[in-house]
Structure formats: structure tokens, C-alpha cells
C-alpha positions in Angstrom: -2.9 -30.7 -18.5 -4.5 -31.3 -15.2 -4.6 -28.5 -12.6 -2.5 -31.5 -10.4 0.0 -31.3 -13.0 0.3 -28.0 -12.9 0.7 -27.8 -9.8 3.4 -30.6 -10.0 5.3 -29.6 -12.7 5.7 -25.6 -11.2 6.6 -27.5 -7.8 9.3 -29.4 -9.4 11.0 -26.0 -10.7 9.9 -26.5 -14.5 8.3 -23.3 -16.6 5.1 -23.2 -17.3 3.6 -22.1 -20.7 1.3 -19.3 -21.4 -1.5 -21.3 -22.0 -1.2 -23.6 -18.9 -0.7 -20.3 -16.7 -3.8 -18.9 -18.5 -6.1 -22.8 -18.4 -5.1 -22.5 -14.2 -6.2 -18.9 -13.5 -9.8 -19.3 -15.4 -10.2 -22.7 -14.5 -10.1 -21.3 -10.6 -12.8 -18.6 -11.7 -14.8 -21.1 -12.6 -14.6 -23.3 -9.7 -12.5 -26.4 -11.6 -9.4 -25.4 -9.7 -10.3 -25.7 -6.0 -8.8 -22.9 -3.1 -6.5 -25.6 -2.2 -5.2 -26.1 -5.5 -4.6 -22.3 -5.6 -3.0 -22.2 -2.2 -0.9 -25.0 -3.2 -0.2 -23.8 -6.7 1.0 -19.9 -5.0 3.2 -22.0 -2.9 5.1 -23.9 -5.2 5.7 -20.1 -7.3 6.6 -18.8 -3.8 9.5 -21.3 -3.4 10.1 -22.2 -7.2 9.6 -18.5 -8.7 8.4 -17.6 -12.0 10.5 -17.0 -15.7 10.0 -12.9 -16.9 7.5 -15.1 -19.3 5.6 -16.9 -17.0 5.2 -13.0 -14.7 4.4 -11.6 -18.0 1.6 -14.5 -18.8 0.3 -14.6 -15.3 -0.5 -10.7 -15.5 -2.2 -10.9 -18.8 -4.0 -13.6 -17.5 -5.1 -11.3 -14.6 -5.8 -8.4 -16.9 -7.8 -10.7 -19.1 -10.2 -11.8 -16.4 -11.8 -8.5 -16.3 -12.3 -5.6 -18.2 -9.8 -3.1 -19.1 -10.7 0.3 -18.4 -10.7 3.0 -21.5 -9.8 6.2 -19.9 -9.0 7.9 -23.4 -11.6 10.5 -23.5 -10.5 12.1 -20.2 -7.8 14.4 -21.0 -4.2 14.4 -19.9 -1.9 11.7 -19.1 -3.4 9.9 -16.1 -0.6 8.6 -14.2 -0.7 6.4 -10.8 1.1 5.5 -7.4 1.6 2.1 -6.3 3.6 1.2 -2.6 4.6 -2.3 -2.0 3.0 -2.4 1.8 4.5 -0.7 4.7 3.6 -0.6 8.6 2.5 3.4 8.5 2.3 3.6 5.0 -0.4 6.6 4.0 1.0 8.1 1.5 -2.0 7.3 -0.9 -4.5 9.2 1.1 -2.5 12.3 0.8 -1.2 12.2 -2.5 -3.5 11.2 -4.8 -5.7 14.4 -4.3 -2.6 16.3 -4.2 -1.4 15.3 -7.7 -4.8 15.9 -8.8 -5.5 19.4 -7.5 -2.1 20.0 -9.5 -3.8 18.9 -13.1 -2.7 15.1 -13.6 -5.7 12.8 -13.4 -5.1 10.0 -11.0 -6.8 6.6 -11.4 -6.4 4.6 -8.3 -7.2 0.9 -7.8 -5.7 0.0 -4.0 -6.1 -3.1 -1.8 -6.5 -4.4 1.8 -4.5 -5.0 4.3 -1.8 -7.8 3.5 0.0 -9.6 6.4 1.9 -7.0 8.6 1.1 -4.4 6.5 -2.1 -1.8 6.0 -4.4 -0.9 3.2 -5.6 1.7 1.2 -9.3 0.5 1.4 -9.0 0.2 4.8 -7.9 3.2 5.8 -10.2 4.8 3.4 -13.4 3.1 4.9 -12.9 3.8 8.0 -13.9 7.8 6.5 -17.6 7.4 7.2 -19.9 6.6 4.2 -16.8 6.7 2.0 -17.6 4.2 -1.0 -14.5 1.9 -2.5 -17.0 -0.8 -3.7 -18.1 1.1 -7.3 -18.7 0.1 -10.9 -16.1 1.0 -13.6 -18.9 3.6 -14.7 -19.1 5.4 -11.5 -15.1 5.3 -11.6 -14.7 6.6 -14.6 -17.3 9.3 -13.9 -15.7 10.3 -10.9 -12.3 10.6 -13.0 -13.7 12.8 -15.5 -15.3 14.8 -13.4 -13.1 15.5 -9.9 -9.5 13.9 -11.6 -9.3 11.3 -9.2 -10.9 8.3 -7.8 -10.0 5.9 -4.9 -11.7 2.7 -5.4 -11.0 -1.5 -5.0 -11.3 -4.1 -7.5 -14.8 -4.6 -8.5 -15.7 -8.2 -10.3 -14.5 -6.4 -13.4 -11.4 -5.2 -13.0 -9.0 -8.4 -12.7 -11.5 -10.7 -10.7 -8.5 -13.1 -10.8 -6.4 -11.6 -8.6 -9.2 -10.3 -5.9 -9.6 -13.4 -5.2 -5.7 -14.8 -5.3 -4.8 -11.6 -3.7 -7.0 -12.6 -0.3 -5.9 -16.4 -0.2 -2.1 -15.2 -0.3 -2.5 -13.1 2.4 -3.8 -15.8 4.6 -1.4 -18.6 3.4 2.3 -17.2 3.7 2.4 -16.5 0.2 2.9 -13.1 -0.3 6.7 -12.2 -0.3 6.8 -13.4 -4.0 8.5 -11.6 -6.5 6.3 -12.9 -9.2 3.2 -12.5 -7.5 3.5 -9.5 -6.1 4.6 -8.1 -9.9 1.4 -9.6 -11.6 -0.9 -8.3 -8.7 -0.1 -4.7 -8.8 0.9 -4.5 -12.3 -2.4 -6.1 -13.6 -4.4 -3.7 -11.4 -2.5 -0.7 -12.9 -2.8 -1.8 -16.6 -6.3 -2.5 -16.4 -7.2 1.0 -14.8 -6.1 2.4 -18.4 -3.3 4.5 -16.7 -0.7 5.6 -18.8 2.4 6.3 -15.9 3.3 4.7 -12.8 5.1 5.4 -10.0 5.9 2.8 -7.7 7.5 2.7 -4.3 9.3 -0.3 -3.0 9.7 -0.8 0.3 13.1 -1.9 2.2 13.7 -3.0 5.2 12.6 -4.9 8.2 8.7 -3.8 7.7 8.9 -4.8 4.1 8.0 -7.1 1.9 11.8 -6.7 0.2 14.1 -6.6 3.4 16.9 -6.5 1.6 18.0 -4.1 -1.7 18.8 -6.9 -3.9 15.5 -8.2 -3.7 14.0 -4.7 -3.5 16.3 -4.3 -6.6 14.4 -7.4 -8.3 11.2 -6.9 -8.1 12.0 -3.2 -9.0 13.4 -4.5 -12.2 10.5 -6.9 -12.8 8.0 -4.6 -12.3 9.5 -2.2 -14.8 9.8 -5.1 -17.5 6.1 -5.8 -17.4 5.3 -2.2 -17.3 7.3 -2.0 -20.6 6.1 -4.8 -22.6 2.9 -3.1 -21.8 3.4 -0.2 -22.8 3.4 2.1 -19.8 5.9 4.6 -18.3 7.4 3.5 -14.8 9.6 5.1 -12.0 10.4 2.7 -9.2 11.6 4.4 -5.6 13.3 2.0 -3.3 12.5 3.6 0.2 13.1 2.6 3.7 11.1 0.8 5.9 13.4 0.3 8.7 11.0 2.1 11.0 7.2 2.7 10.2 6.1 6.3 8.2 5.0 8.8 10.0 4.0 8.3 13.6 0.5 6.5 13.4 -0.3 2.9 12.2 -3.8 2.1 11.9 -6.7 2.7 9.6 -8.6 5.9 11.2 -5.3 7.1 12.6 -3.4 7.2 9.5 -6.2 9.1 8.0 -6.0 11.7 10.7 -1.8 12.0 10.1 -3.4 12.6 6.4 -5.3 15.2 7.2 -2.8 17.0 9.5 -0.5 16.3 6.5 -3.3 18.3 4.3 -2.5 21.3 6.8 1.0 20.8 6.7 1.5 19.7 10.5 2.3 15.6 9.6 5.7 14.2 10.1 8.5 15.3 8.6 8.9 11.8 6.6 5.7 11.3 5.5 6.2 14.9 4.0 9.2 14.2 2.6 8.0 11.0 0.6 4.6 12.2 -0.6 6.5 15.3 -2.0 8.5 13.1 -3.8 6.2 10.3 -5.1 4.0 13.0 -6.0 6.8 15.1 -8.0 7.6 11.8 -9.9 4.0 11.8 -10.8 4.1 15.5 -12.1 6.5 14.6 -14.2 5.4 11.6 -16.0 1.9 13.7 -16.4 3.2 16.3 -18.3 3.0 19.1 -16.0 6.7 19.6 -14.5 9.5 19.9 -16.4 11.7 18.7 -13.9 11.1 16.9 -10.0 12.3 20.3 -8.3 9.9 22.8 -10.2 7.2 19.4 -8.9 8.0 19.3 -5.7 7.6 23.5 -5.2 4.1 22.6 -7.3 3.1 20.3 -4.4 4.2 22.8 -1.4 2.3 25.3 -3.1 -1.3 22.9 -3.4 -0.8 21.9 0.5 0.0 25.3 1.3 -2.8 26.8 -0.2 -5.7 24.4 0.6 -6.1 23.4 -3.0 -4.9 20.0 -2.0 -7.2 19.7 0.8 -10.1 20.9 -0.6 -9.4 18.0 -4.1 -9.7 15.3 -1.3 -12.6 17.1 0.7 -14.3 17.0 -3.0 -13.3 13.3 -3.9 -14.5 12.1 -0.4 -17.6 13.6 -0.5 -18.2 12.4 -4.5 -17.4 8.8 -2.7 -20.3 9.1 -0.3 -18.1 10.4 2.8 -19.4 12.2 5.7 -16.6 15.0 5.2 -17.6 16.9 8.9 -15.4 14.3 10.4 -12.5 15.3 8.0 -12.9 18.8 8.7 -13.4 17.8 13.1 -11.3 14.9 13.5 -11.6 15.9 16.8 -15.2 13.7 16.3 -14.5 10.9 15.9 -14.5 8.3 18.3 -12.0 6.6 20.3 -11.3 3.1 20.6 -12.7 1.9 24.5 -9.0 0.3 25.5 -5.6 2.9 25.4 -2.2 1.6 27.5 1.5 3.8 27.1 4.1 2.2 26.8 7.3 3.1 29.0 10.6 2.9 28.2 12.8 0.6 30.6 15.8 2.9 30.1 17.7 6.0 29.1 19.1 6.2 25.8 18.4 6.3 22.2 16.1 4.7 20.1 18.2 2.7 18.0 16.3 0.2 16.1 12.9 -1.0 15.5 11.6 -4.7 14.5 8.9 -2.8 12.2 7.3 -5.5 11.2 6.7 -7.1 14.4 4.9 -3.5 15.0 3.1 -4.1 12.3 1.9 -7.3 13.2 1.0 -5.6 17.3 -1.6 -3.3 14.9 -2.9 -6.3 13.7 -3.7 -8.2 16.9 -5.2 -4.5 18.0 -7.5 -5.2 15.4 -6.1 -2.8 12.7 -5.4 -6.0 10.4 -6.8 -9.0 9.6 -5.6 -13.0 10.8 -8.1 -13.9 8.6 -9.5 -13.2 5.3 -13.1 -13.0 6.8 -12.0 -11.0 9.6 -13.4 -7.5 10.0 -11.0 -4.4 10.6 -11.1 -2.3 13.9 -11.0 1.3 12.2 -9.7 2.6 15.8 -7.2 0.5 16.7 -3.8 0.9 16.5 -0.9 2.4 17.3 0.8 6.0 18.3 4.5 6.4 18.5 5.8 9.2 20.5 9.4 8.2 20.0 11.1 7.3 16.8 14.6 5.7 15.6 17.7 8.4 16.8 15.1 10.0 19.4 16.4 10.0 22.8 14.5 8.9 25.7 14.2 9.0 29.4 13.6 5.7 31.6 9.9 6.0 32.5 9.1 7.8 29.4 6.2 6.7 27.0 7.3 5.3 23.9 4.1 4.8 22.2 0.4 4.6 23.2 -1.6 1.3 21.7 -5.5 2.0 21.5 -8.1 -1.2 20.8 -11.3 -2.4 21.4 -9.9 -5.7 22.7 -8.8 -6.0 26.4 -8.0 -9.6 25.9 -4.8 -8.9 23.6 -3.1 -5.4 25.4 -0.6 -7.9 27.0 0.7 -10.0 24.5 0.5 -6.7 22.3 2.8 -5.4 24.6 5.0 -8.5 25.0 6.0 -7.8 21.3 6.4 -4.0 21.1 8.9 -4.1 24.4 11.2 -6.3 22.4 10.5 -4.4 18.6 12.2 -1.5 20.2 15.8 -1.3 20.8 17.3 1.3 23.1 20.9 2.2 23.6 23.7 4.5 24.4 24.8 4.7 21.0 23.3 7.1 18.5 22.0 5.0 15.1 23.7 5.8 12.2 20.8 8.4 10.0 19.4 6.5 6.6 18.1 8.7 3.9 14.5 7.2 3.2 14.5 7.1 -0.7 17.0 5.1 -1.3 17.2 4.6 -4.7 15.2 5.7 -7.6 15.0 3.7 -11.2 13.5 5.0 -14.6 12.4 3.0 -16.8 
């Protein structure tokens, strides 16, 4: 078939083959398929969705156009963490050489930024010298030798989706059940993990803003994690409000590091603790998620967990002085408070819209070419159930761009509700599925 009838027949509804999924994906490696048959071709799966066959196919397909990493001669199970994209969303940062410095090797593939939301790599480069752009050599190295590695996709590890992963972001395609399951899930498999724990996101600053699609791609992501073989725990979590109190690449890495010292919010805490437990578990070195969790106080409260991700940063090229004197680092040239315009309660906030203000700070990309501002962002001083006094600064927005502090602010005023009335508390894992 042509890539037009592709294209046509997945528009129309109708379920591809295998081999027709697998003839598109190559074809646009090689240039055949064009980036506007792609966009057009993500669009129809957006609105048409996929079969559990055609998910299944598209991952392999992804998987196929790379290598698959052989991690067999490190010991121990190697287990990884995977969130669906929130507005605030370290956790990665903090975990990953927390689970580590506990004795499960961690393997970690992230991406950018995607729409509203922040990325791994992001956040991570904006660490001075800190290398996410290495060979599956060096990552494997780094594996064997410090039991965890942070990198991106290189042109060998599922070239496909690098490339797809990029033009969804920039053409409304990325709330997609299917593609969202053969993006992450090819990443994973080809890393040669052999857990995963993955945390969906719920709520207004989520991909899945409501749990019966949360629920979906939860169960979709399990199914191709089983016909591959793999172990997987899914956490539905809420993202009602962003995690933690900063949003932003450099500022998210300083809420890391205070969470390194045990001084980060209480939510950000609370999630990594559990993420991290899961992990435990499925590596073979907790018996159970409580005797985990106590495992992971213990690594943060004795600077074992600090010192893994002082030693992984500085094995990626990092200038780790800056992680040790955040105080260093410099501060983006434009900072405005926010007030609040009356008394009351914090009762809800439009999270993604928030997320969305980072990006126009500069923290996110409108563009796939566009470069990130590693300052920019945003500080909340208030979050939901808070009260608040009329006059009193909500949040503090820094950038390097005077030209966008007022529309910025346009949109925060109305992504933060205040009233009277005390919100209703929501428990922020909010579901948790074995596979």
C-alpha cells in the first residue's frame, strides 16, 4: 500500500496490519513518508485510535528501529520509572539515584518537554556540563559502574519515535492513548529493563484528565508490558495542582536537591517515596512497599541518596559545585509576584494553563526548534486548601522575556480560584494496578 492509503484507510476508522504499521514507520526513516504524511497519519490515530494489535505493532515497530540494549551482564534486576507528564513533575531527578543508592540498577531513557508539561532532559541540562546526548556504550558503562544512568534517545535506541515524539508535540497530537503507550513503552523495552513503574497522571494538568482514560491507558500500557515480557505497576496520581512548589527546568532541580536534604514539599516526598518503594519491590530488594519506603527515608536521611546523584552527575559531565551551592546559580533578569485579589482559600487551579504560563516564560518549547530558558519559571507560594490574605503573593514568575510578563499573568490570575469555601482534600495516588 501507499503511505496515502495508509493514511486513508486509519482515517476512515479501519485497522491497520502489522506490516503496513511497520512499511509507514521505516518508510518515514527513510524519507518516503514525508513530516506531513506523519502529522497527518498521528492525527487520524489521535481521533480514530488504535486496536491492542495495531499498539502492540506500532511499539515493535519503534523497538525495531534501533537497537535493543542487552543489560544482562550487570547484575540484579534493573527496574525503571516512567510519569506520563505533569506541570512540576521532578520526581525522576530525585528518584532514580535514590533507588540506586538502595541496590536496584536503574536504566533511564527520559524525554523533552511535551506541550504543557516539562522534561526530564530538560531539567537535567540545565545541571551545567551534564551530558544526556551519550552512546549505548557510555550508558551501559555508566550502568555498570554507578547503577544508574540518565540519558535521551540516541539514533539507536528507537530512532522512530525521537523523531514522531517531536512532531506530536508541535501538532496537537499527543493526548493519544495509543501513542502515548508505544512511545514510553518502546523506550522502556529497548533499555533492556526488566520492571517498570509507571505513573499516570490525572487531572487538569494531565495528559488523562479523567480516571477512565487514566484507567485505559493504564491498562494498555500494562498489556504491552506483558506481551513483552516485563513486570509493570501503574500509579494513577493527581495532577489537579502542580508537584511540589516549583515548575521549571533549573528550579525543579533545586526542589530536587532540597528534596535530597529532606527540606522539599511534602507531596513531592510523598510520591517519590512511593514510586521509589514500588521500584524496590519489583528489584528484589523489599519484601514488601512499607519495609521500601523506610529503605528510602533511611538513603535521603543519610546522604547516601545524595551523594548516588552527586556521583551520576558528575560521571555525566556535570559541574556538581552548583549542586552542592545552588545558591550559584544564576537568576533569570525579569521576576513579578503575583497578588491575590482576595481573602480566602485556594480552591482550585487550572494546572495546565500553569503549565502552559511556564512555557511562554520560556521553560517549554512552542516549537520543536525552540530552545529552553533553564531559568524561567515559576514559584508558588500558595497551594490548593492554603488560605490567603487579599494583597498576598500567590506565586513569583521569573523569565528572561519582558515582552510576555503580562499575558503570563493574564493567565495565572484566572488558573487560580479563590474562595470562602475550604476544597475538599484528594489523596495524590489515587489508584495503584499490578500487573
Amino acid at each position: 500500500m501507499t503511505p496515502y492509503e495508509i493514511i486513508a484507510r486509519k482515517r476512515d476508522g479501519q485497522e491497520l496490519s502489522a506490516e503496513e504499521i511497520h512499511y509507514f514507520v521505516t518508510s518515514y526513516l527513510k524519507g518516503a513518508v514525508k513530516d506531513y504524511q506523519m502529522s497527518a497519519f498521528l492525527m487520524a490515530v489521535f481521533l480514530r485510535g488504535m486496536t491492542d494489535r495495531e499498539i502492540s505493532a506500532l511499539t515493535r515497530s519503534y523497538i525495531e528501529s534501533g537497537k535493543v540494549i542487552d543489560l544482562s551482564d550487570i547484575p540484579g534486576k534493573k527496574v525503571d520509572k516512567h510519569s506520563t507528564g505533569g506541570v512540576g513533575d521532578k520526581v525522576s531527578i530525585l528518584l532514580a539515584p535514590l533507588v540506586a543508592s538502595c541496590g536496584v540498577p536503574v536504566p533511564m531513557i527520559s524525554g523533552r518537554g511535551l506541550g504543557h508539561t516539562g522534561g526530564t532532559l530538560d531539567k537535567l541540562e540545565s545541571i551545567p556540563g551534564f551530558q544526556t546526548r551519550l552512546s549505548v556504550d557510555t550508558f551501559r558503562q555508566l550502568l555498570k559502574k554507578h547503577g544508574v544512568a540518565m540519558i535521551g534517545q540516541t539514533e539507536d535506541i528507537v530512532p522512530a519515535d525521537k523523531r514522531i515524539y517531536a512532531l506530536r508535540d508541535v501538532t496537537a497530537t499527543v493526548e493519544s492513548i495509543p501513542l502515548i503507550t508505544a512511545s514510553i513503552m518502546s523506550k522502556k523495552i529497548a533499555e533492556g529493563i526488566d520492571g517498570l513503574v509507571l505513573d499516570v497522571k490525572v487531572g487538569n494538568g494531565a495528559f488523562m484528565q479523567e480516571m477512565e482514560q487514566a484507567r485505559a491507558l493504564a491498562g494498555s500500557l500494562i498489556r504491552v508490558g506483558r506481551e513483552f515480557g516485563k513486570n509493570v505497576v501503574v500509579c494513577l496520581t493527581n495532577m489537579d495542582q502542580p508537584l511540589g512548589k516549583k515548575v521549571g527546568n533549573w528550579l525543579e532541580v533545586e526542589e530536587c536537591l532540597d528534596g535530597f536534604h529532606g527540606k522539599a514539599p511534602q507531596d513531592l516526598m510523598e510520591l517519590t517515596y512511593r514510586l521509589a518503594a514500588h521500584m524496590l519491590v519489583l528489584g528484589g530488594k523489599a519484601a514488601d512497599l512499607e519495609t521500601a519506603e523506610e529503605m528510602c527515608k533511611a538513603a535521603i536521611a543519610s546522604g547516601k541518596a545524595f551523594q548516588k546523584f552527586l556521583e551520576m552527575a558528575r560521571a555525566q559531565g556535570a559541574d556538581v559545585s552548583v549542586l552542592e551551592k545552588p545558591e550559584t546559580y544564576p537568576v533569570a533578569r525579569f521576576r513579578a509576584t503575583l497578588e491575590a485579589r482576595e481573602s480566602g482559600y485556594v480552591f482550585r487551579m487550572q494546572t495546565r494553563e500553569m503549565g502552559l504560563a511556564a512555557v511562554e516564560l520560556g521553560a517549554g518549547r512552542l516549537r520543536a526548534e525552540d530552545p529552553v530558558d533553564a531559568q524561567a519559571g515559576i514559584i508558588l507560594f500558595k497551594k490548593v486548601g492554603d488560605s490567603v490574605e487579599k494583597g498576598e503573593p500567590l506565586l513569583e514568575i521569573r523569565t528572561n522575556k519582558e515582552a510576555v510578563i503580562e499575558q503570563v499573568f493574564r493567565r495565572l490570575k484566572n488558573a487560580i480560584v479563590i474562595s470562602g469555601q475550604i476544597p475538599k482534600p484528594q489523596p495524590l495516588v489515587l489508584e495503584e494496578i499490578l500487573s
